[in-house]
C-alpha positions as CSV (number, residue, x, y, z in Angstrom):
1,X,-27.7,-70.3,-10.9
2,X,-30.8,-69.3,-12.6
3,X,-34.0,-71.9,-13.4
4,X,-36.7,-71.2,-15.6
5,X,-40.5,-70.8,-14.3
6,X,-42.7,-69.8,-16.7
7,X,-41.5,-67.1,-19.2
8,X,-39.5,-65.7,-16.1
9,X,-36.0,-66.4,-14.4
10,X,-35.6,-66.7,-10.8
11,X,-32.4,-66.4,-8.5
12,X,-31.4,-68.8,-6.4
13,X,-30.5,-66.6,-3.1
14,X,-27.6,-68.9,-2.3
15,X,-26.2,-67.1,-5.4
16,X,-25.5,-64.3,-3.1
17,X,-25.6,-64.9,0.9
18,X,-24.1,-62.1,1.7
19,X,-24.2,-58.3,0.8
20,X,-26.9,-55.5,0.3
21,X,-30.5,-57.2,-1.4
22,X,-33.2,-55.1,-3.8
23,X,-36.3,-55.5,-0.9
24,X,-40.0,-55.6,-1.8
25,X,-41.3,-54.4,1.4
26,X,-45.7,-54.7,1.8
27,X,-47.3,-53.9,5.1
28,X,-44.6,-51.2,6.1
29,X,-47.5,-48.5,7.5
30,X,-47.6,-50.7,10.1
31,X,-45.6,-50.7,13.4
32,X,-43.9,-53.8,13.0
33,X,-43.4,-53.1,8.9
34,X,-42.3,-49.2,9.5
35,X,-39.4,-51.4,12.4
36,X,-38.6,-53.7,9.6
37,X,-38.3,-50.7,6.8
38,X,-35.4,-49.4,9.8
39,X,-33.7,-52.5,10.0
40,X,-33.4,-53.1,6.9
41,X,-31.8,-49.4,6.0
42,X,-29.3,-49.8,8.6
43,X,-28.4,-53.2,7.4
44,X,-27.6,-52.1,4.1
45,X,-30.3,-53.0,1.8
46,X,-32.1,-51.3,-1.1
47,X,-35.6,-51.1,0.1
48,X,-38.8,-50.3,-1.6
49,X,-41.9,-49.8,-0.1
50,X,-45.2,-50.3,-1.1
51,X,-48.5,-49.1,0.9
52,X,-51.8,-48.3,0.6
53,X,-52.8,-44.5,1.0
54,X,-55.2,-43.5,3.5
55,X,-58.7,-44.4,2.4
56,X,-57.5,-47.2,-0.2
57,X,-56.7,-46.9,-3.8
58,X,-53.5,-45.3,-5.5
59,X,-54.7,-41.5,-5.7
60,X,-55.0,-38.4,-4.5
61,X,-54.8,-39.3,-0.6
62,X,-52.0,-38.6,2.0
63,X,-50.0,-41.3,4.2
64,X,-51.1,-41.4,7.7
65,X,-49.4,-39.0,9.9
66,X,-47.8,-41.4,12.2
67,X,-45.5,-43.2,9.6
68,X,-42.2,-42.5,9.9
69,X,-40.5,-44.6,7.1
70,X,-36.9,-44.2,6.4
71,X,-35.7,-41.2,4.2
72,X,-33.4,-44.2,2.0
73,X,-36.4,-45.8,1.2
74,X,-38.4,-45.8,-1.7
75,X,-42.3,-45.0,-1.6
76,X,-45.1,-46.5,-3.8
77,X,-48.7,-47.0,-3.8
78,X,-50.4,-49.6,-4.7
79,X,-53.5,-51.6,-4.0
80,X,-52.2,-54.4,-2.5
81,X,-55.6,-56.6,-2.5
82,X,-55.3,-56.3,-6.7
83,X,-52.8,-57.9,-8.4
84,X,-52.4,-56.1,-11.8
85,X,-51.7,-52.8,-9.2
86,X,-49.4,-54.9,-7.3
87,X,-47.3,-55.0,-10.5
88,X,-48.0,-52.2,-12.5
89,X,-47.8,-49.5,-9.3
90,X,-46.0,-51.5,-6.9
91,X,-43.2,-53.4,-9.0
92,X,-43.3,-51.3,-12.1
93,X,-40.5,-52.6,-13.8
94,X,-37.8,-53.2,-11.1
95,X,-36.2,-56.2,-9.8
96,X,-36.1,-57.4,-6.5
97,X,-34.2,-60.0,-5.0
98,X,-36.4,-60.2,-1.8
99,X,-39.9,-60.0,-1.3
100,X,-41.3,-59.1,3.0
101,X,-44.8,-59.5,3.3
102,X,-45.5,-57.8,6.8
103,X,-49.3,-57.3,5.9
104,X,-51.9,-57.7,8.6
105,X,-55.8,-57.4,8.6
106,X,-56.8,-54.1,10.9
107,X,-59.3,-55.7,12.9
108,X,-58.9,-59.4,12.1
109,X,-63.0,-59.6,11.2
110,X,-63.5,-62.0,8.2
111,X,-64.1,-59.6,5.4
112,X,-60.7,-57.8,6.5
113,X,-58.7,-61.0,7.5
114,X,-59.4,-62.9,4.2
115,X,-58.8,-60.3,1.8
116,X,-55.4,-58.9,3.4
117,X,-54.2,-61.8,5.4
118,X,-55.0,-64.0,2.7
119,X,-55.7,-62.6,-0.8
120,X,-53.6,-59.4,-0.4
121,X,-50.7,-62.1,0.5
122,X,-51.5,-64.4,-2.6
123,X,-51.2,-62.0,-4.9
124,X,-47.9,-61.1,-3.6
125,X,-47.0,-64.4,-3.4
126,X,-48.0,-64.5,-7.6
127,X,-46.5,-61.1,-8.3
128,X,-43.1,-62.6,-6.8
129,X,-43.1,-65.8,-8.9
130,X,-44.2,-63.4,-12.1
131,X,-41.1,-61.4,-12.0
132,X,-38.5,-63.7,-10.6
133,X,-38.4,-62.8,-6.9
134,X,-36.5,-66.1,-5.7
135,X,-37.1,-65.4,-1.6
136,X,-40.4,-64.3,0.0
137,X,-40.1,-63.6,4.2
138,X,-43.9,-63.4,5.6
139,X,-44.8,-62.3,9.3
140,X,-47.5,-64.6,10.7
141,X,-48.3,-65.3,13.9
142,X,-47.9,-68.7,16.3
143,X,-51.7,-68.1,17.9
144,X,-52.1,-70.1,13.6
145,X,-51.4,-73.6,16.0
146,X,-54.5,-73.7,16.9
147,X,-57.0,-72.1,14.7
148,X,-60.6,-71.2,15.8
149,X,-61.0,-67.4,14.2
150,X,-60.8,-66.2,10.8
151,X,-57.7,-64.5,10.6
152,X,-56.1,-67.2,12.0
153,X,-57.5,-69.5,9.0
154,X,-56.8,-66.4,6.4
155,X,-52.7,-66.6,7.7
156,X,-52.9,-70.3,7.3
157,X,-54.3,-70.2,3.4
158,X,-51.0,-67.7,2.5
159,X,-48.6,-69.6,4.5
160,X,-49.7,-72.8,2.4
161,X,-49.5,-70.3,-1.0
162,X,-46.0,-69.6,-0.2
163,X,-44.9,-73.0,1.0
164,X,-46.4,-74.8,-2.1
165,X,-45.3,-71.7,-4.4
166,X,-41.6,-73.3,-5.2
167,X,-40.4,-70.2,-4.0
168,X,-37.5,-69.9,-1.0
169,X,-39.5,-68.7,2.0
170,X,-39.2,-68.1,5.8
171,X,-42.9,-68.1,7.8
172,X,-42.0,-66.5,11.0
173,X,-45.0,-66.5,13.6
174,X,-44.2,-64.7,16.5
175,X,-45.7,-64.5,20.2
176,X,-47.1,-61.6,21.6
177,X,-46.3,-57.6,20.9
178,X,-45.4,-54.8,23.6
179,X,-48.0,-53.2,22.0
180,X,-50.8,-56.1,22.4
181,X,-49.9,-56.2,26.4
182,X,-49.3,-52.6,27.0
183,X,-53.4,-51.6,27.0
184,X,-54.2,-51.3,31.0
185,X,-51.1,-49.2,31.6
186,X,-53.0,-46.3,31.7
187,X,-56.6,-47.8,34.0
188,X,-53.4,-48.4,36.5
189,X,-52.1,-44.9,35.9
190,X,-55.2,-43.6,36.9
191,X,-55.7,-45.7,40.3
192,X,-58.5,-48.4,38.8
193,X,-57.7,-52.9,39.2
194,X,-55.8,-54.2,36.5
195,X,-58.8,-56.8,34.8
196,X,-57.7,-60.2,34.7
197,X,-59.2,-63.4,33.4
198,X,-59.3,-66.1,35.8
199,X,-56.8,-65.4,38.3
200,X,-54.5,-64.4,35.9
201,X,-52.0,-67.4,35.4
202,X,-54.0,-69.6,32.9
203,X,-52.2,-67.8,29.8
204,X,-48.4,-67.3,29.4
205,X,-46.0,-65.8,26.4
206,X,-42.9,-64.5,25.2
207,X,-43.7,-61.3,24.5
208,X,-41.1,-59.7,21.3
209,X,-40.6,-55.7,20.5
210,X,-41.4,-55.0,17.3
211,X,-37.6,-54.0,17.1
212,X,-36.2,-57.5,17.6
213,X,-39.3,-58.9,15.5
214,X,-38.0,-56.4,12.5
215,X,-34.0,-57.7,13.5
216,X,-35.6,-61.8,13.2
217,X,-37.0,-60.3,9.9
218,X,-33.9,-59.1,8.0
219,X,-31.7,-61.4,9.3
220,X,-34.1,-64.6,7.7
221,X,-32.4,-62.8,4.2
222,X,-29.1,-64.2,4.4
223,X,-29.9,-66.8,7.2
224,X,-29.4,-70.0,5.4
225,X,-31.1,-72.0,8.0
226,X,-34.0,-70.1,8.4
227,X,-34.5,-70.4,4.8
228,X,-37.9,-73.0,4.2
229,X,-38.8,-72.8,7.6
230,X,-41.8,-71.8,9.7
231,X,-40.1,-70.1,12.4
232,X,-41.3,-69.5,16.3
233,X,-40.5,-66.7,17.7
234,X,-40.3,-65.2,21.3
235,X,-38.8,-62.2,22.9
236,X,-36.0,-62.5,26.0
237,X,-36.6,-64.4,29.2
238,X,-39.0,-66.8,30.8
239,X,-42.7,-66.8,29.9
240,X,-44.6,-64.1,31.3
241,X,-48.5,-64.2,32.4
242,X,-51.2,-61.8,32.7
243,X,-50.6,-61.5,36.8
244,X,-46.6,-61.0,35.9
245,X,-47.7,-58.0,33.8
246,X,-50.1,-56.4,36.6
247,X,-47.3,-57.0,39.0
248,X,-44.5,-55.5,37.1
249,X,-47.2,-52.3,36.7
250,X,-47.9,-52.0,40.2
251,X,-44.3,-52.1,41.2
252,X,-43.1,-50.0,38.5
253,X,-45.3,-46.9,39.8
254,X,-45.1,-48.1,43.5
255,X,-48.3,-49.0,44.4
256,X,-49.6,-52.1,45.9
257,X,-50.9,-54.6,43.4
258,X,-55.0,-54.3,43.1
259,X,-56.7,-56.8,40.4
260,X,-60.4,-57.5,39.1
261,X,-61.1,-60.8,38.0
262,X,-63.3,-61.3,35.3
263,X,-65.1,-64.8,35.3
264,X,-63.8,-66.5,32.1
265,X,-67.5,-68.0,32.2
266,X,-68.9,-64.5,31.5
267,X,-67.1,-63.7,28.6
268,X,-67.8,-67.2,26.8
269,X,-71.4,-65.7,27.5
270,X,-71.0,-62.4,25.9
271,X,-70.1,-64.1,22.9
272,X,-72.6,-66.7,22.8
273,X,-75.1,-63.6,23.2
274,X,-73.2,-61.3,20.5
275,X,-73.4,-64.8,18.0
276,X,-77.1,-64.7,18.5
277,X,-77.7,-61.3,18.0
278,X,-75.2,-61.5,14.8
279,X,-77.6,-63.9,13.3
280,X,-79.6,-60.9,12.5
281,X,-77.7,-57.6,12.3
282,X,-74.5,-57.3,10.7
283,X,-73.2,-55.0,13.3
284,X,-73.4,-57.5,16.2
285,X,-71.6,-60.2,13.6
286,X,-68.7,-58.4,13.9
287,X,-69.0,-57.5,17.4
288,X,-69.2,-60.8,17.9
289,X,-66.0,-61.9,16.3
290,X,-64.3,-59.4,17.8
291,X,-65.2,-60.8,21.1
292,X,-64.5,-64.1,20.5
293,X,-60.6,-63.2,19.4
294,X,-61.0,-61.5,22.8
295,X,-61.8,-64.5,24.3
296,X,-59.1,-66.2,22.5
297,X,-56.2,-64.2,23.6
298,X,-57.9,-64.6,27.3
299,X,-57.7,-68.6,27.6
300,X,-54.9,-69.9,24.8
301,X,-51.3,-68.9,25.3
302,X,-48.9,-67.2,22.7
303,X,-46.0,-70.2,22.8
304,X,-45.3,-73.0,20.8
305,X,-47.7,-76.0,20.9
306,X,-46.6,-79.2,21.9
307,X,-48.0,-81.5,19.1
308,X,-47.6,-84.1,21.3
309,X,-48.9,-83.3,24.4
310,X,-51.6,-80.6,23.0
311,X,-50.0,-77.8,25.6
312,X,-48.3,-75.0,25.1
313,X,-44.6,-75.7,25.9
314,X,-42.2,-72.1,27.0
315,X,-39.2,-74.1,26.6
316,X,-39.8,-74.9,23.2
317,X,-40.6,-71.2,22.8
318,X,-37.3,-69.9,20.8
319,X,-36.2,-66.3,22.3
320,X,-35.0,-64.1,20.3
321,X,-33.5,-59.9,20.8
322,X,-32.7,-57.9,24.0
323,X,-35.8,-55.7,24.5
324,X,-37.7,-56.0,28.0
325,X,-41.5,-55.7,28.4
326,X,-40.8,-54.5,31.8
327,X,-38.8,-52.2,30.4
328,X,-40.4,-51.0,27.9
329,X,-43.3,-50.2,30.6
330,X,-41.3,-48.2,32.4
331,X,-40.4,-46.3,29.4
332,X,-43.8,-45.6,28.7
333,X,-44.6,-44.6,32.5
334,X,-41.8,-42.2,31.8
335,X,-42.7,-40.6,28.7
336,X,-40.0,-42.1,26.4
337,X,-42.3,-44.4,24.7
338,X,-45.7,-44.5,23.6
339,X,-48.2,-47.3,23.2
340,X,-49.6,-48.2,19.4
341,X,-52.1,-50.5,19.7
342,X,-54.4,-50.0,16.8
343,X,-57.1,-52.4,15.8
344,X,-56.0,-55.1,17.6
345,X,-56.2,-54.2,21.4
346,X,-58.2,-56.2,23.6
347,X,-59.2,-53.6,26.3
């Protein structure tokens, strides 16, 4: 089945459930997008990769040295916040069957948030309906339930794009990353109180490897029901809170537990006092936001939101994959794994 939009065709996937796809691949410098580029190698399909060089634009720059993309794949560069180089450097003149938008804003400031989590994921949305890719697959997050900070807003804007595009899609928000939980292993290492906020219980998640997260990814392709969906999704086991996670720590290098609790009433006044100071120097503007998605991440849980009730529900929280955060902190205690945090850490 082909239908006509524009001057283009577009395949319907259910042409072809099953069997290797042509993947469009943005975002894949990242840690989840370089897991995704892996899974989709191993399952079979013909993957393209488009990223942005170090310091922006299409020329004479060199990848960062930490990607380690697939040899199968194949490399472009391309400004993904412009459109015409989307096409022109990204596409050039292949067809794909499948578009994964695995983009993310570095530090999820404003400026950053709405031209990659938003703009940068219009315009693929656009390129995809320009040259007939029929399914688009793009990561988001579930802290988008309840919206107070820019990014989150940004996420929200492409989500809508894609969902009122006509085009097959699967949103997939997930909870929290190893990598987003895995920043006071070493303060513990080195003897000092693992911080807390409040005593430590008022937040719970399902925290996902970026593994399993890349394995949720491919498998949406040829997932039928997963197609046109906005899609939840955890990690294994029960819900796990901030206290859990200093526990596990303490355990894990045999040493008894030792926590500092930081009033939550503080940091609501560090970012009052960074919003003030913002109102007149740029620098503290961004400080400020950056606080408040601390603050965020401190007091709102990473589950699914009970529409209903207005509280975050761990049973409605779909689990997904076999990797352990426990687990992977004692592989990172051991030296088999290392934590990449990026932008986004709070501590």
């Amino acid at each position: 089945m082909w239908h006509a939009l524009g001057a283009m065709s577009v395949r319907d996937p259910t042409d072809s459930q099953t069997g290797p796809k042509k993947v469009l691949l943005l975002g894949a410098t990242g840690t989840i997008g370089c897991a995704t580029a892996e899974a989709l190698t191993q399952a079979g399909h013909r993957v393209t990769c488009v990223v942005r060089r170090r310091g922006g634009g299409t020329s004479q720059a060199v990848l960062p040295q930490s990607l380690r993309l697939p040899p199968e794949i194949t490399l472009r560069f391309a400004d993904v916040t412009d459109a015409v180089s989307l096409r022109s450097d990204g596409l050039r003149e292949d067809a794909f069957d499948v578009l994964i938008s695995c983009l993310a804003s570095r530090d999820g400031t404003p400026k950053d948030a709405w031209a990659i989590d938003d703009a940068a994921n219009r315009n693929a949305i656009a390129v995809a309906q320009e040259t007939g890719i029929a399914q688009v697959i793009l990561l988001s997050a579930i802290c988008v339930q309840k919206p107070r900070l820019a990014f989150q807003h940004a996420k929200l804007s492409s989500e809508k794009a894609l969902i009122d595009s006509g085009l097959t899609y699967s949103i997939v928000r997930p909870t929290a990353f190893f990598k987003s939980l895995s920043g006071q292993i070493e303060r513990v290492q080195e003897g000092k109180p693992f911080l807390l906020f409040g005593d430590g219980t008022l937040t719970a998640c399902k925290p996902i490897s970026d593994r399993d997260l890349a394995a949720f990814l491919v498998g949406c392709i040829a997932d039928p029901t997963r197609r046109n969906q906005i899609l939840p999704i955890g990690g294994p086991g029960p819900a796990i809170t901030p206290r859990d996670q200093g526990e596990a720590l303490f355990d894990l290098l045999g040493t008894p537990p030792k926590f500092r609790q930081v009033p939550l009433a503080l940091f609501a006044a560090i970012c009052s006092a960074l919003a003030v100071l913002g109102r007149v120097a740029p620098s503290f503007a961004t400080k400020a936001e950056l606080a408040r998605i601390g603050q965020y991440y401190a007091t709102e849980s990473m589950l699914v939101l009970n529409p209903n009730t207005g509280r975050y529900d761990a049973e409605a929280t779909p689990s997904y994959g076999e990797d352990r955060l426990f687990d992977f902190y004692r592989q990172v205690l051991d030296g088999t794994a290392t934590v990449e945090r990026g932008d986004h850490s709070v501590f």
